[in-house]
Every structure is written in C-alpha cells, then in structure tokens.
C-alpha positions in Angstrom: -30.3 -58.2 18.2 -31.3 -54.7 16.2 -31.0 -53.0 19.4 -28.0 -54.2 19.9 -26.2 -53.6 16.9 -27.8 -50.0 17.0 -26.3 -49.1 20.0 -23.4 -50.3 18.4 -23.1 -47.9 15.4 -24.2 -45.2 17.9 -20.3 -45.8 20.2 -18.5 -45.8 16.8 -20.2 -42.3 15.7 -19.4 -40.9 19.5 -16.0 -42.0 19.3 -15.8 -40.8 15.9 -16.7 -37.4 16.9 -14.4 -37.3 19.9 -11.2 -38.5 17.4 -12.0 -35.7 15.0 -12.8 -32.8 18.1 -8.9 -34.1 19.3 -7.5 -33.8 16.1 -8.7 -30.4 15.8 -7.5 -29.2 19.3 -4.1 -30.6 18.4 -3.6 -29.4 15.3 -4.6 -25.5 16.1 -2.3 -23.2 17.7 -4.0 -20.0 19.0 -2.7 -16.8 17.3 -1.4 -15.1 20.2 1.6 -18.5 20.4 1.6 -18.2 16.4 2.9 -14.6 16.2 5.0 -15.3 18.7 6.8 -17.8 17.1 6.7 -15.8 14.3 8.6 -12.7 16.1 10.8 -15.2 17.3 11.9 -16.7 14.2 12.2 -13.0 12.6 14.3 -12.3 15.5 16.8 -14.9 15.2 17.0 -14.4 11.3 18.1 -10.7 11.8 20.6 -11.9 14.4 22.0 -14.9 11.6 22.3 -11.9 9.4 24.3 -9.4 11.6 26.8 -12.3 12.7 27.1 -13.5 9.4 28.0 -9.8 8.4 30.5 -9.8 10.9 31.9 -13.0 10.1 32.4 -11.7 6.4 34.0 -8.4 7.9 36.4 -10.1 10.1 37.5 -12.4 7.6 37.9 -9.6 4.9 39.9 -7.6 7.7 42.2 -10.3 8.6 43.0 -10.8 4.7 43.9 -7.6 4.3 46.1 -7.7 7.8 47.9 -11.1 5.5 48.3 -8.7 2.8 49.6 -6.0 4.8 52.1 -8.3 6.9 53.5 -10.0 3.2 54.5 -6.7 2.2 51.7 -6.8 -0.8 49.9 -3.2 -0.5 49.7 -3.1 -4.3 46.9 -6.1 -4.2 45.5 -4.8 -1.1 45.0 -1.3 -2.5 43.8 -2.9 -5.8 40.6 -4.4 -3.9 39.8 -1.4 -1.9 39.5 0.7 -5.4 37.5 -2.1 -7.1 35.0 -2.6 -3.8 34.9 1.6 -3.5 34.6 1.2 -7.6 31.7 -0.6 -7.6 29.9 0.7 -4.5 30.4 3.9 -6.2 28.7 2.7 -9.5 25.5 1.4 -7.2 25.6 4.3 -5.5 25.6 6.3 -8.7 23.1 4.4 -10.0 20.5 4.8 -7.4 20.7 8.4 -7.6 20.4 8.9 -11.1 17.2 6.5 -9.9 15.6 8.8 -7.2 16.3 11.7 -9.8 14.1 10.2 -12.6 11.9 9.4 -9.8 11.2 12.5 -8.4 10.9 14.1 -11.9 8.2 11.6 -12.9 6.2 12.3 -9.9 7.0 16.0 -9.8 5.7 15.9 -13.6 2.0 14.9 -12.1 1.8 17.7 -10.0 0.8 21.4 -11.0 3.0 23.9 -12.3 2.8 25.9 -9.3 2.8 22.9 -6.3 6.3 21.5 -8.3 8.4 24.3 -6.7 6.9 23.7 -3.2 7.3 19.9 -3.3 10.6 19.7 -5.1 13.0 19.7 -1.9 10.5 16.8 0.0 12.1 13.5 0.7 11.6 10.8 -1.8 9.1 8.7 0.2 7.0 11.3 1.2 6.8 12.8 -2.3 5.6 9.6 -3.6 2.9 9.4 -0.3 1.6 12.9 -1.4 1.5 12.1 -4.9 -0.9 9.3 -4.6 -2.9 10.7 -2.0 -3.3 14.0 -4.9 -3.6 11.7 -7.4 -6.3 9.5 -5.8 -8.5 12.4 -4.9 -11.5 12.6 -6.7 -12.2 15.2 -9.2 -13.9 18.3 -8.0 -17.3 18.9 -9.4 -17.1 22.4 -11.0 -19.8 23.5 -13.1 -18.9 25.7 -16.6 -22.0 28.0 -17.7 -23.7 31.0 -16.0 -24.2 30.9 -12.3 -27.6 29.9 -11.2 -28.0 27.5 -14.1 -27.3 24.5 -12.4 -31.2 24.7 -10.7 -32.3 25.1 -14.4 -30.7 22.1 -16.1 -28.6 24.8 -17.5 -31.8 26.6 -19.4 -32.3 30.2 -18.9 -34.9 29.4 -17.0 -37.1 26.4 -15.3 -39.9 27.7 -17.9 -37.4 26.6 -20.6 -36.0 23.5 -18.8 -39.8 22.3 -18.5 -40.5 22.8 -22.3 -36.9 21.8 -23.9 -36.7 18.8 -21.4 -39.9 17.8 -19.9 -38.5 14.4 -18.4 -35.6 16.2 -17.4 -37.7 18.8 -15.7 -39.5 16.5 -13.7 -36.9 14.3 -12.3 -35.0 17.6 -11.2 -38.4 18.7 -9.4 -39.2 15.3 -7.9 -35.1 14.7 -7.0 -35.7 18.9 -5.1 -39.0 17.9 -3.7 -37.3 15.7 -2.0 -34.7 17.7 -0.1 -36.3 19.6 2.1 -34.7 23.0 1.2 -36.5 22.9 -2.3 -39.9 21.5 -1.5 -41.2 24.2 -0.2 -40.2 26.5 -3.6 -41.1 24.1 -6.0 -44.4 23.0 -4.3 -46.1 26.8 -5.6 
C-alpha cells in the first residue's frame, strides 16, 4: 500500500508542475506582440486627439456661423479678442520664460563662449550646457614647471628629505610605468 500511495503523491506533483508551466505560458506575452500593442494603443490615442480637435473646431466654427447669421458680430468679435487675449498672454508668458531661461544658462558659460552661444536654439543651448557643465575639471598644475616629478620640491633630493613617505610612493608609483623605471632605478 506505501507504494501505492507514493506513486500517488508523485501524479499530483507532475500535474502540479504541468498546471503551473500552463499558467505561465498563458499569462506571458512576448515583447515583440507587447510593443505592438503598445504602438497601437499610442496610435489610436493620437488619432482620438486630432478628431476630438476637430470636433471642437467645427463646433466653434459653426457657433460663430449662428452668430454671424443672427446679425450678433459684436459677441462674436468679443470671443475672438478674449481667445487672441489670452493666447497672447500664454504666449507672452513663455517667452519671457525662454528669456530667463537662456540667461540662466548663458550665465554658466564663460564670458567669452556667451557671445558665441547666445543666438543657439533653446534646446540645444540647454544640451551644450550640460554636456560643459558635466565635463570634468581639467587637471592643471599651479607652481614651476617640472615640479610636478618632485612633489613640488626643488628637487627629488628635497622631496626625499622633506617627505620621505611621499618620496617613496612617487618612486615605487614611476617604477612602475615603464617610462620612469629606467631613470629612477640609478
């Protein structure tokens, strides 16, 4: 009866296994159907948009034809200056925007690059100014040339005696690159 009942539990576990592997296959979708779909939707939600648009349009056109046909131009004319009115206000508003913008980012730059960047679109202002800005520093050395192999001592007599540990990690750090070991091996 053990051997029974073991081969038992072993057909549940199988079938089991074979539920779960199902579930999985039905619930993936590969990614090449998922973007798909995807571009689809996108599609169709541009195309709502444009023929909602144009519903709005038409509608707004043949209000103003009722307007025109009743004889009230005064009302229609009314509308037009508040819409121009307050398109004019946005549009007012973003360039006093891009203005500020532009001299925010021009005000990172150098004196002399300002000039040569200030007539650059917007957008490709702000791509230049990060790309500048996210440069790393460059590594320039202030002192005496020929210093920098001395740890900035006169000389590497002076490094050695001023800053023995110093000395040393400088000579093992040259030993390694193969230009220096040769000098510093004498």
């Amino acid at each position: 009866m053990e051997e029974k009942q073991v081969e038992v539990q072993d057909e549940k576990q199988d079938t089991a296994t074979t539920a779960s592997e199902e579930k999985q296959t039905v619930n993936t979708v590969p990614y090449a159907r998922f973007s798909e779909l995807v571009d689809e939707k996108n599609s169709l939600k541009s195309e709502l948009n444009e023929i909602k648009k144009s519903i709005a349009n038409d509608k707004e056109s043949r209000r103003m034809k009722e307007l025109e046909s009743k004889g009230e131009y005064d009302q229609a004319i009314s509308e037009m200056t508040n819409k121009y009115e307050s398109a004019q206000k946005k549009a007012d508003a973003f360039d006093q925007y891009q203005a500020t913008r532009r001299e925010a980012l021009l005000s990172k730059l150098q004196e002399d690059d300002r000039e040569i960047y200030a007539d650059m679109r917007l957008e490709k202002l702000e791509a230049h100014v990060d790309k500048v800005s996210n440069r790393p520093a460059s590594k320039v050395q202030v002192g005496k040339p020929g210093r920098e192999n001395t740890g900035g001592f006169e000389s590497l007599k002076e490094f050695a005696l001023k800053d023995p540990d110093g000395y040393k990690k400088m000579r093992n750090e040259k030993k390694k690159a193969s230009i220096w070991g040769d000098i510093f091996e004498s």
